[in-house]
C-alpha positions in Angstrom: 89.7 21.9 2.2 86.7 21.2 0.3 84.0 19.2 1.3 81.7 16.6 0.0 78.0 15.9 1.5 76.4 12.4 2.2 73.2 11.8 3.0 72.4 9.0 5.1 70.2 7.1 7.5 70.8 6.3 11.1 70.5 2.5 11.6 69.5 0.7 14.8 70.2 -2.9 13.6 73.8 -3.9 13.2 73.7 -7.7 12.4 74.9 -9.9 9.9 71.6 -10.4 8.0 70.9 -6.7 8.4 74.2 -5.8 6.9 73.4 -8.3 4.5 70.1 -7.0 3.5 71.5 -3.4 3.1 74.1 -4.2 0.7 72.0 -6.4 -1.5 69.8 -2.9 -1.6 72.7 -0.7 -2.7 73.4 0.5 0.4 76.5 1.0 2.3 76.8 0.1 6.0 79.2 3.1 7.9 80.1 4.0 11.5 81.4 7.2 12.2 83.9 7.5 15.3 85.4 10.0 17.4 82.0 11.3 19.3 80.6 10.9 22.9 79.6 7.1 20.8 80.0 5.6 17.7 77.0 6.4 15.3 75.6 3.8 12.9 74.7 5.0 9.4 74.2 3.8 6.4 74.1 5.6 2.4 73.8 5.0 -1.1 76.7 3.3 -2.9 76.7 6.3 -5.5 76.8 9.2 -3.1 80.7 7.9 -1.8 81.8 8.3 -5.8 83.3 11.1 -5.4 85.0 10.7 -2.3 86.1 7.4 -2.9 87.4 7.6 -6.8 89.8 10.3 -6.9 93.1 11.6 -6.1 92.1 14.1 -4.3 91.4 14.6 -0.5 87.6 16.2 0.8 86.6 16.2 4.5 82.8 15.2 4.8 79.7 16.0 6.3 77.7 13.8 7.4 73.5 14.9 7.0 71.3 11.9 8.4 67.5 12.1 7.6 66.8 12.6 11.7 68.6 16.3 11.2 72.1 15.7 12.7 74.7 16.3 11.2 78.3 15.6 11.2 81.8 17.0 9.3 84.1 14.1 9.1 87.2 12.5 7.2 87.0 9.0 5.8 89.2 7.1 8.1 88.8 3.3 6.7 87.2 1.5 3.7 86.6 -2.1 2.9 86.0 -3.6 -0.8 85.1 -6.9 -1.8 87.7 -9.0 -2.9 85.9 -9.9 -6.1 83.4 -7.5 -7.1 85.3 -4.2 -5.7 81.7 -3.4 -4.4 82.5 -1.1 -1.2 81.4 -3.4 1.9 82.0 -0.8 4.7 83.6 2.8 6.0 84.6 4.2 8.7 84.5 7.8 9.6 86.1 9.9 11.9 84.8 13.2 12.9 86.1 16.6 12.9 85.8 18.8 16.0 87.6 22.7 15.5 89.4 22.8 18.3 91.2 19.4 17.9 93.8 18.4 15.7 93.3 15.2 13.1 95.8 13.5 11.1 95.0 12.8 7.4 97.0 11.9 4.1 97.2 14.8 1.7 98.2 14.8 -1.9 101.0 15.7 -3.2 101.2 18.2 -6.6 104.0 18.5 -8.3 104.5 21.9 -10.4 107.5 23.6 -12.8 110.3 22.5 -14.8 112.8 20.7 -13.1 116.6 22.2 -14.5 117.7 18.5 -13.9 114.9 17.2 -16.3 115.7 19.6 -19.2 119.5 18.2 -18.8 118.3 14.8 -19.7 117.2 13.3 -15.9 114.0 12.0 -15.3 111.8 12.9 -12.0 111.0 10.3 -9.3 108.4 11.4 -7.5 108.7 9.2 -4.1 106.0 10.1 -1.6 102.6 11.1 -4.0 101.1 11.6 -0.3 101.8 12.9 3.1 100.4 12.6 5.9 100.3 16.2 8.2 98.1 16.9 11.5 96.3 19.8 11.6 93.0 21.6 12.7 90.5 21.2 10.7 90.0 24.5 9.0 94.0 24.5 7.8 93.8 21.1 6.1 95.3 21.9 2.7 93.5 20.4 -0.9 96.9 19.6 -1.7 100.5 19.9 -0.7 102.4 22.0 -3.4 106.0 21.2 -4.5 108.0 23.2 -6.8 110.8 21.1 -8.6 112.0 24.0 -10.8 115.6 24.5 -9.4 116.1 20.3 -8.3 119.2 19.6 -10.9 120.4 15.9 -11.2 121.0 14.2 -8.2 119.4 16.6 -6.4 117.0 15.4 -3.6 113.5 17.2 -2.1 113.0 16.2 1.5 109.8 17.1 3.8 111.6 19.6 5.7 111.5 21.9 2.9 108.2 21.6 3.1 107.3 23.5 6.6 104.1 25.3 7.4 103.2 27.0 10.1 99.6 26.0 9.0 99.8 22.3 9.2 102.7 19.5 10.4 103.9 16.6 8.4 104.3 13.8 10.2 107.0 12.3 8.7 110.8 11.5 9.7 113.0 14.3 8.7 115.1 12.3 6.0 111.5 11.6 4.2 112.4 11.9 -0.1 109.5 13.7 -1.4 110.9 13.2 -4.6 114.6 13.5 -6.7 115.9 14.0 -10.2 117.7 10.9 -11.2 120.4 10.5 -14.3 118.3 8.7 -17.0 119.0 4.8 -17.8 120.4 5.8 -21.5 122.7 8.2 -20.4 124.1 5.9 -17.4 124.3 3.4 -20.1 126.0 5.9 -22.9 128.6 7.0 -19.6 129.0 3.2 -18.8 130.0 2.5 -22.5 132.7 5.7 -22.9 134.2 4.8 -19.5 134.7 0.9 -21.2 136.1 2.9 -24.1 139.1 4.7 -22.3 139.4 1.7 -20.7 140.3 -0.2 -23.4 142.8 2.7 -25.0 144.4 2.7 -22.1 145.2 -1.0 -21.7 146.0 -1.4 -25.6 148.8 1.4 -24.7 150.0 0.6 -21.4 153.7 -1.6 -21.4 154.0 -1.5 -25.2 155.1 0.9 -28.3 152.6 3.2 -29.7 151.9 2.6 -33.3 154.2 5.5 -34.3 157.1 4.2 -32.7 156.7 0.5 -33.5 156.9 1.3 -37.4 160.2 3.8 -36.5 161.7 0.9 -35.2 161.0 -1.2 -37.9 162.8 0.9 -40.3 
């Protein structure tokens, strides 16, 4: 998985006004979790862009001015209810001998034989979430729709790896090829159709014998 580098500061003072102070400089407050003790950092607002504003999923690594330094995954992230300006994160880091749990993207590739027939692709879970170590984390979980037909459903299970686990019930949709509105609604209006032949028919003379009988 590839990984993005923040540069930070180790920070001694955690209080409100301190907090305060940091944000008003452009900075944002972080804590980083899963060590012998939680370590206070903080970094610039820019430097989380590209871990923050994108689809994608990046583990981190965590340089702080005092030389240590940490890989990590983003575990938690706060925004302000206004302004969108991110008011904290939490990290979690990343040992290689230990599992850790983390939402992976989903990419959807090929062309679906139910799509070409006229059904349209739901694609129900964009992300999953899988456990794995470290160094087998995948960029992206790929999913080839090419032979799903109409009505047919993708579940997780045909997804297996030895590499990673998803952590999902078994009966999890990825995604499924659905019949279209239009032609429900075009199958809809035939089935009223027949219907209605079949009523005007049933308990009375066709056309054809009704005028025989008139002569």
């Amino acid at each position: 998985m590839k990984s993005i580098t923040i540069n930070g500061s180790q920070r001694e003072s955690v209080g409100k006004k301190a907090t305060k102070a940091l944000r008003n400089a452009g900075q944002v407050p972080c804590v980083l979790y899963g060590g012998d003790k939680p370590v206070h950092f903080t970094a610039d607002e820019l430097a989380f862009s590209k871990l923050v504003y994108t689809p994608n999923a990046h583990t981190v690594v965590i340089a702080l001015e005092n030389g240590d330094t940490f890989s990590a995954i983003m575990q938690d992230i706060q925004f302000h209810p206004v302004t969108e300006k991110i008011l904290h994160i939490d990290f979690y880091q990343l040992f290689e001998d230990k599992p850790i749990m983390m939402e992976i993207p989903v990419h959807f590739v090929g062309n679906s034989k139910g799509v070409k027939a006229g059904g349209v692709l739901r694609k129900n879970s964009r992300r999953l979430r899988v456990k794995a170590l470290p160094k087998n984390l995948p960029d992206f979980i790929e999913v080839d729709i090419t032979p799903l037909k109409i009505g047919n459903k993708l579940y997780v299970t045909a997804l297996e790896n030895d590499a990673y686990k998803i952590m999902h019930p078994d009966n999890t949709v990825v995604c499924q090829i659905k019949r279209a509105r239009a032609a429900m609604a075009i199958a809809a209006e035939e089935d009223d159709e027949e219907t209605e032949d079949v009523e005007g028919t049933e308990g009375g003379e066709t056309p054809e014998v009704a005028a025989e009988a008139q002569e």
